[in-house]
GUNULO-19663 format. One line per field, with one value per residue (C-alpha): residue in three letters; x negated, y negated, z; residue number from 1. Coordinates in Angstrom, 2 decimals. Layout:
gulo	ALA, ...;
c1	X, ...;
c2	Y, ...;
c3	Z, ...;
lumlum	NUM, ...;
//
This chain:
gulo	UNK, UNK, UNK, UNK, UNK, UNK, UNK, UNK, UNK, UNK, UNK, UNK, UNK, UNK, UNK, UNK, UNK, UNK, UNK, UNK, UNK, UNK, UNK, UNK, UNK, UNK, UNK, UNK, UNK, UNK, UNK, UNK, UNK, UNK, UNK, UNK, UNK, UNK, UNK, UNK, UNK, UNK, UNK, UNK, UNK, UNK, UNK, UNK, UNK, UNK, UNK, UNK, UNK, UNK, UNK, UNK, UNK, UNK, UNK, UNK, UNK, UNK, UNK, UNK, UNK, UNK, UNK, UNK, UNK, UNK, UNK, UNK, UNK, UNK, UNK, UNK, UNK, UNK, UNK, UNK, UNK, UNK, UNK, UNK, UNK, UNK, UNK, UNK, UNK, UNK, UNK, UNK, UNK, UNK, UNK, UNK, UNK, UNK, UNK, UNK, UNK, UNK, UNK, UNK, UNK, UNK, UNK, UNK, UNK, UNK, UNK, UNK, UNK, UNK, UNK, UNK, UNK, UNK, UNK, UNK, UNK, UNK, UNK, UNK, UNK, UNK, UNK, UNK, UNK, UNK, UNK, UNK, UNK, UNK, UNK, UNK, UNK, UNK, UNK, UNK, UNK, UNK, UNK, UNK, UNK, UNK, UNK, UNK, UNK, UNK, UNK, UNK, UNK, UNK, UNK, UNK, UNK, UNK, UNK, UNK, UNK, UNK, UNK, UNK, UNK, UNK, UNK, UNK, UNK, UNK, UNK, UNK, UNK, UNK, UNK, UNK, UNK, UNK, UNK, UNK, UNK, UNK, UNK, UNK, UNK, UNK, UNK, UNK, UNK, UNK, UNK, UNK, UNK, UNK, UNK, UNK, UNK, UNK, UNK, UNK, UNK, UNK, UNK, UNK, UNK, UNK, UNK, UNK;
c1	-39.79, -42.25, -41.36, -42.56, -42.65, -42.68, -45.80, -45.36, -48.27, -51.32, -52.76, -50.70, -50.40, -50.51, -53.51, -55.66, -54.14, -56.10, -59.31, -58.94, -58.51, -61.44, -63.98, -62.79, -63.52, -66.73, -67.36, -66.32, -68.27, -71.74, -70.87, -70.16, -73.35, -75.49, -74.34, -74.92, -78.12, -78.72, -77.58, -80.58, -83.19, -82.68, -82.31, -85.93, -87.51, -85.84, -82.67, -79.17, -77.06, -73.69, -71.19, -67.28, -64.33, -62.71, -66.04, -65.73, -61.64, -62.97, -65.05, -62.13, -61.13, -57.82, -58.85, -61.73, -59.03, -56.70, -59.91, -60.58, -56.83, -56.18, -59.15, -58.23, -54.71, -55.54, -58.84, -60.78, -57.81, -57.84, -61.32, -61.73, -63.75, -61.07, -57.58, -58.97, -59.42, -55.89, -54.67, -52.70, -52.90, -53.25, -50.54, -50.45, -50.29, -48.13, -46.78, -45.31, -42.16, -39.76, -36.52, -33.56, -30.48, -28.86, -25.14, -23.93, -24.56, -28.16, -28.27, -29.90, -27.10, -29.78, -33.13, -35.00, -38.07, -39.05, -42.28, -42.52, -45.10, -45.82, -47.12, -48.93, -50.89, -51.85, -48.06, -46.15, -44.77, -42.74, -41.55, -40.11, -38.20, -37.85, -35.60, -34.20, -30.93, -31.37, -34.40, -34.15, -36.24, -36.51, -35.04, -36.81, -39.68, -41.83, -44.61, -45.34, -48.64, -48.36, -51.35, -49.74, -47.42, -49.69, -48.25, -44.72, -42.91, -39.38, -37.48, -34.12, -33.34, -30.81, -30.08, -29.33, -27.55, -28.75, -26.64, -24.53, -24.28, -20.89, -21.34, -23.59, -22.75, -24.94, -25.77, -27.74, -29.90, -33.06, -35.53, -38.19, -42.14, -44.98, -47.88, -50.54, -54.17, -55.41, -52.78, -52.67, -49.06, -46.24, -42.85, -39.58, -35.93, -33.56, -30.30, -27.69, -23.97, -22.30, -21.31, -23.10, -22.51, -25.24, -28.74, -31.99, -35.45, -38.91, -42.07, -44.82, -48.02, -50.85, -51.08, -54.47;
c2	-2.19, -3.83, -4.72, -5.91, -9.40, -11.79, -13.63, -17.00, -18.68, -16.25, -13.28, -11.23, -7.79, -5.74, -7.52, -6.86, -3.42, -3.08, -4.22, -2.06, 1.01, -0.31, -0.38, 3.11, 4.44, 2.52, 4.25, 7.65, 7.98, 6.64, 9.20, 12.38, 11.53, 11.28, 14.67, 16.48, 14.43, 16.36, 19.76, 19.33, 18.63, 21.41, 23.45, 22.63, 23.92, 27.03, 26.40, 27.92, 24.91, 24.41, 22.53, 23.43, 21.98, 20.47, 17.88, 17.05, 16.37, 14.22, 12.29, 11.53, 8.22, 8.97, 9.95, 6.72, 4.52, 5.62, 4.81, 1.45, 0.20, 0.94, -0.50, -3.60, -3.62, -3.37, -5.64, -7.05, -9.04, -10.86, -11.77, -15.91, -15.63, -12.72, -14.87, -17.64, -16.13, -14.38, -17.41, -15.77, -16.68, -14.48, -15.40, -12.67, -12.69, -14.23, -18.40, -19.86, -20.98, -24.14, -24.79, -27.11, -26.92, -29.75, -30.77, -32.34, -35.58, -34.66, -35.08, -32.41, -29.90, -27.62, -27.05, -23.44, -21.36, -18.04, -16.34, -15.12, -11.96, -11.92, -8.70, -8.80, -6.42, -6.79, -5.62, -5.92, -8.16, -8.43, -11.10, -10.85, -13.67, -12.89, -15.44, -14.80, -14.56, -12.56, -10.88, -10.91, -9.22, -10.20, -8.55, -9.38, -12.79, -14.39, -16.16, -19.16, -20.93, -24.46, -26.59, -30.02, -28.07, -25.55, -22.10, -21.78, -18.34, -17.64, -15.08, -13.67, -12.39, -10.71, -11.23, -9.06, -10.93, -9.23, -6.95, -9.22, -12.45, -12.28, -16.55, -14.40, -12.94, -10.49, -13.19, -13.41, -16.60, -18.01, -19.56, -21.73, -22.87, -24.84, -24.08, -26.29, -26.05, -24.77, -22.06, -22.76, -24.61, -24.62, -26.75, -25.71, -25.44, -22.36, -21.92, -18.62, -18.03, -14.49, -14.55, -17.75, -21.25, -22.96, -24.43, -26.59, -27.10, -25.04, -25.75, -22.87, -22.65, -20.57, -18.41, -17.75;
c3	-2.56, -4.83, -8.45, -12.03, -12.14, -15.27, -16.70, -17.88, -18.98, -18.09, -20.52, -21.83, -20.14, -22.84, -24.18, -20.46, -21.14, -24.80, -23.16, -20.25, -22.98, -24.94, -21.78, -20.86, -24.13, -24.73, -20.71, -21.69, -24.84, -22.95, -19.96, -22.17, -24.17, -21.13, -19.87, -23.12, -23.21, -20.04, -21.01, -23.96, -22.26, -19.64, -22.55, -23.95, -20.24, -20.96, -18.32, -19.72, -18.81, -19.20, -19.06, -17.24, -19.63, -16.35, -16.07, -19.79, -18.84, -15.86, -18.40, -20.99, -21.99, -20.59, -17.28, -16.98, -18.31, -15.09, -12.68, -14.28, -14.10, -10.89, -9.61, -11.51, -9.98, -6.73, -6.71, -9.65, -10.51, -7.03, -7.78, -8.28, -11.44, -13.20, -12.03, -13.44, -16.71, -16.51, -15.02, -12.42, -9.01, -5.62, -3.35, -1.33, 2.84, 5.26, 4.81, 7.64, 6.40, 7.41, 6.22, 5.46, 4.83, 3.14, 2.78, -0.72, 0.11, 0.49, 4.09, 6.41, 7.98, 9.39, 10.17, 10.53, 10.30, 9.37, 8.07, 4.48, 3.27, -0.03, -1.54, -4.62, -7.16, -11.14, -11.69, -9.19, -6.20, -3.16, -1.19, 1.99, 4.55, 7.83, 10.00, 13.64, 11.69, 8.95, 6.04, 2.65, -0.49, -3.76, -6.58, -9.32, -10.23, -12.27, -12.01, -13.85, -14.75, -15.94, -16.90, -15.11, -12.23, -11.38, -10.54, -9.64, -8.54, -9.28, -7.43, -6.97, -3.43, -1.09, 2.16, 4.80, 8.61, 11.65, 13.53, 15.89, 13.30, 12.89, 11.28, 8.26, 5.31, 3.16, -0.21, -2.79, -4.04, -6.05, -4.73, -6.42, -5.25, -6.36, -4.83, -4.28, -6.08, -2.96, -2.76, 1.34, 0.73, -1.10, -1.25, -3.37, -3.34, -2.59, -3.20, -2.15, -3.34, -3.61, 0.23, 1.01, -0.68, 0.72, -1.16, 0.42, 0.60, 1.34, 3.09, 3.50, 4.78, 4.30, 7.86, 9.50;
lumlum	1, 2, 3, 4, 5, 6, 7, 8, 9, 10, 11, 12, 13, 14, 15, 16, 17, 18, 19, 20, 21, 22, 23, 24, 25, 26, 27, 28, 29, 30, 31, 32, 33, 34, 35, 36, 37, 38, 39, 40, 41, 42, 43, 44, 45, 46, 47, 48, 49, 50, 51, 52, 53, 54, 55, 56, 57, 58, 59, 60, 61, 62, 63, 64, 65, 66, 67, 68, 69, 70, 71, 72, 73, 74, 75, 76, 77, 78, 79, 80, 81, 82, 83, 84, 85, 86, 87, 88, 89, 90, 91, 92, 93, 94, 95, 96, 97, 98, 99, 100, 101, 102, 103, 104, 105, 106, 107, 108, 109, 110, 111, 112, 113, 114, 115, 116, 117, 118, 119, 120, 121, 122, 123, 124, 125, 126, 127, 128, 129, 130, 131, 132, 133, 134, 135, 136, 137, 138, 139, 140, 141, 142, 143, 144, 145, 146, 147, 148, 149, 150, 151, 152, 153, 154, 155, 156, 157, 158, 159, 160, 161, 162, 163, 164, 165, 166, 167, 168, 169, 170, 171, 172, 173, 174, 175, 176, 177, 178, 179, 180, 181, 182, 183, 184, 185, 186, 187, 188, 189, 190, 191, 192, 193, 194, 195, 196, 197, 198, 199, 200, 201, 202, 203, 204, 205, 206, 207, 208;
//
């Protein structure tokens, strides 16, 4: 399942929240005045107009303030010119993922690959691993936006074996990535314990 994630570093929610609230009003009041605008007039060429409580309800601030934030969740923020402002990032879609293992000595003890989705909204976030050994989901993240490392993500995770790898464990871990200006890449570190003492190193790449 998706969940809230942290903000580090970008606008603060419940400030996009207040401006959100002040564009719905500003929206409601012009709408309600236009349609009572309307209602006069017809009255001057003699029409009985009226006007049903339920389209007055439609036109509250409440009900435009709904309409404009979930438009904004799902899409304005994704747009280049609104992230930037927020400075939050769209990393949503699939990264094709390589991994290493390392031993304590720093040396490689294995190698493997998987593909990792990322969903993403204004709010929320997901990110999934899938490995020919095992998934995992995060738990809970935050997303970080640093002026000289760019954006980093944060996540806590558990993983699940597949049925049949009786060498697996279910674990839990944290991984962290820096993604790359171009957000195509991305490089960090990972590390599990809880059922799994074992930490390494991340490589993604955008998919096509």
């Amino acid at each position: 399942m998706e969940h809230e994630y942290a903000l580090i570093g970008g606008m603060n929610r419940s400030q996009v929240g207040r401006y959100i609230s002040l564009v719905a009003a500003a929206i409601s009041a012009a709408c309600v005045f236009v349609v009572l605008s309307l209602v006069d007039l017809a009255k001057t060429f003699g029409v009985n107009a009226t006007i049903p409580p339920s389209l007055l309800s439609l036109l509250g601030a409440g009900a435009v303030f709904s309409a404009l934030y979930w438009f904004f969740n799902r899409f304005a923020w994704r747009w280049a010119p609104v992230g930037k402002l927020l400075r939050v990032p769209d990393l949503s879609g699939c990264w094709e993922c390589e991994g290493e293992t390392l031993n304590p000595d720093g040396s490689t003890k294995q190698r493997w690959t998987g593909q990792i989705t990322i969903l993403q909204s204004w709010d929320k976030l997901r990110v999934h691993l899938r490995t020919t050994s095992s998934g995992s989901d995060s738990i809970n993240a935050a997303l970080i936006s640093d002026p000289v490392q760019g954006y980093i993500l944060l996540y806590h995770y558990k993983n699940q074996p597949r049925i049949g790898e009786a060498d697996l464990r279910p674990h839990r871990g944290c991984a962290e990535l820096a993604f790359a200006p171009d957000r195509l890449s991305a490089s960090g570190e990972y590390f599990n314990g809880y059922g799994r003492d074992t930490f390494g190193r991340l490589q993604l790449k955008k998919a096509q």
